[in-house]
Structures are given as structure tokens and as C-alpha cells.
C-alpha positions as CSV (number, residue, x, y, z in Angstrom):
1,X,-2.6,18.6,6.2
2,X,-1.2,15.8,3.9
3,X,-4.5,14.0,2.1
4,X,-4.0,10.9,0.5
5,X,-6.3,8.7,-2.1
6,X,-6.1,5.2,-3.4
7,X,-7.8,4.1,-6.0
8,X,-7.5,0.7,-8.1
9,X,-8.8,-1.7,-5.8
10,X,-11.2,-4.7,-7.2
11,X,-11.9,-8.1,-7.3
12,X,-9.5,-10.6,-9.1
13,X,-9.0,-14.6,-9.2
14,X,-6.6,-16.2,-7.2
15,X,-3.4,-16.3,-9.3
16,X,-4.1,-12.8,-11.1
17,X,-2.7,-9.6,-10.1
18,X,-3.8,-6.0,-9.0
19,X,-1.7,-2.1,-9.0
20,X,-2.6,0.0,-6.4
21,X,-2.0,3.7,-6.7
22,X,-2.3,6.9,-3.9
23,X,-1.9,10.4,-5.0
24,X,-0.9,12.4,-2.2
25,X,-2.4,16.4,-2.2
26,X,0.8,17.3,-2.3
27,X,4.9,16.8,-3.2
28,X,5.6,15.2,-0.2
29,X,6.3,11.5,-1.2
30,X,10.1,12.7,-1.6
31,X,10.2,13.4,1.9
32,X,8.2,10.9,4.0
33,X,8.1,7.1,4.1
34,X,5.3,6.0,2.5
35,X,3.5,2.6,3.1
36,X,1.0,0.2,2.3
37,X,-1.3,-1.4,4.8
38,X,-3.9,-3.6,4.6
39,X,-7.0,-4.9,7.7
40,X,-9.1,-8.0,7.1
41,X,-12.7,-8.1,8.5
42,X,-12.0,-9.1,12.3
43,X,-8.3,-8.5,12.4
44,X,-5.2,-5.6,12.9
45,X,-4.4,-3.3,10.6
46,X,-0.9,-4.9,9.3
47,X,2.1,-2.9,7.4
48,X,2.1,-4.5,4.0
49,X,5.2,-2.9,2.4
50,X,6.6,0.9,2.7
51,X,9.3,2.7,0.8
52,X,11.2,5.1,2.2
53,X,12.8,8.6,0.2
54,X,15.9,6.7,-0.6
55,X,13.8,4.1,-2.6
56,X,14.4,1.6,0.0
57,X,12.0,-0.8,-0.1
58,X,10.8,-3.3,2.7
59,X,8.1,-6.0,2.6
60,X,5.9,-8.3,4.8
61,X,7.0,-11.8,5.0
62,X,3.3,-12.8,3.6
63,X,4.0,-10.6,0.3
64,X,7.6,-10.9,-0.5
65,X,8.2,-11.9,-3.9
66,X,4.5,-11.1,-5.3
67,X,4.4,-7.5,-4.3
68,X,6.4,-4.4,-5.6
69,X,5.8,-0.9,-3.9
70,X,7.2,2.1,-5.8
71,X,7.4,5.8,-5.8
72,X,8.1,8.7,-7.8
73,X,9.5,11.8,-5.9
74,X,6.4,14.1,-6.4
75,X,2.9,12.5,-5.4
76,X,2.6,9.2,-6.3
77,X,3.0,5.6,-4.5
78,X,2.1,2.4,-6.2
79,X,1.7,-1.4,-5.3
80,X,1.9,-3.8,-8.1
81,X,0.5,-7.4,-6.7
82,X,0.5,-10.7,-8.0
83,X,0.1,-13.9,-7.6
84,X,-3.3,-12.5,-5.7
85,X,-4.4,-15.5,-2.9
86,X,-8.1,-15.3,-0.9
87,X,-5.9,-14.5,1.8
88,X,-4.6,-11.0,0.4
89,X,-8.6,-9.8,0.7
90,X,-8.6,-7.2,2.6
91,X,-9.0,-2.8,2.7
92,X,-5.9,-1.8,1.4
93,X,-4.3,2.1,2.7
94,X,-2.2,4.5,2.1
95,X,-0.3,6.1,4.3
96,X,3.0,8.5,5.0
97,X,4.9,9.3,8.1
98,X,8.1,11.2,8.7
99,X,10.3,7.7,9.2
100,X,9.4,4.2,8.3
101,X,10.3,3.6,12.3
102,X,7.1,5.4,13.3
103,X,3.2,4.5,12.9
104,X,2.0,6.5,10.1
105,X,0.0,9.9,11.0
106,X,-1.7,10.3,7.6
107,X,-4.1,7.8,5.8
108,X,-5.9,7.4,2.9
109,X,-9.8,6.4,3.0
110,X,-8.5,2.6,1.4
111,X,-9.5,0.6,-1.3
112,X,-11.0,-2.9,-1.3
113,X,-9.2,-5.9,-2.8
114,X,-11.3,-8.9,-3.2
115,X,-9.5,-11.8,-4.4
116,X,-11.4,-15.3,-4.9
117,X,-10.9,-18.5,-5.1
């Protein structure tokens, strides 16, 4: 059973920025897609960016150019964010799936990132 835990959530202005990290309970960032996902009060749980083992990064149109996701090849994934707007506010996970074409089996418990205006 892969575990997973985020940690550096908060609350930040508009304009300023965030990093995200997830430590996974074991090496297996070098093998599954990992990804970021984020759920607003009231709406879907959305993919927010994901990396795959090849470094291979992809991006929601919302965050493209503010966000960076990275990896290192043992336990750790990270999501660097600026340019934070109200609308980024939202529980931010962590999770890892065999491929970045499937819907991720394990999660993290998330983090919160408040961002005001």
C-alpha cells in the first residue's frame, strides 16, 4: 500500500506564491505518474498538473505558466505556484497511478491553499 503526505499548504495574497511537497512511504515516484489535484468547496476534483517517470510534465490550462510540478526519482513530488489568484483556493492532493492515462488509485489526505484577495 503506497501512502502519500502533503504538507505546505497555507494562506497567501493574491500575487504571491506557494511549494507544495508529498513524500510518498516508499521509492515509488520513479515508477508511477504522479500528480497534483486540487477540489473547491462545491466542485470536481480537477487534475492540476502530473509528471510522469520520464520527467514529462503536463499542466491545466488554468495553471500553465504559474505552476512547476517536479520530482526526484525516490519519494518526493513538489508543486512550486505563483502568481497565487482567489481562484487557485482550494484542497490540494497528491496522488500516483501506474500511467498518467488512468485516474489515480492512491491519495494523499491534501493540504489547504487559501489564497486572498
Amino acid at each position: 500500500q503506497v501512502q502519500l503526505m502533503e504538507s505546505g499548504g497555507g494562506s497567501v495574497q493574491a500575487g504571491g506564491a506557494l511549494r507544495l511537497s508529498c513524500v510518498a512511504s516508499d521509492a515509488v515516484s520513479s515508477v508511477y505518474c504522479m500528480s497534483w489535484f486540487r477540489q473547491a468547496p462545491g466542485k470536481e476534483r480537477d487534475r492540476v498538473a502530473s509528471i510522469d517517470r520520464f520527467a514529462r510534465a503536463t499542466y491545466a490550462d488554468a495553471v500553465k505558466g504559474r505552476f512547476i510540478i517536479s520530482r526526484d526519482n525516490l519519494k518526493r513530488l513538489d508543486l512550486l505556484m505563483n502568481s497565487l489568484v482567489s481562484e487557485d483556493t482550494a484542497m490540494y492532493y497528491c496522488a500516483a497511478a501506474a500511467s498518467c492515462d488512468i485516474y489515480p488509485q492512491y491519495w494523499g489526505q491534501g493540504t489547504q491553499v487559501t489564497v486572498s484577495s
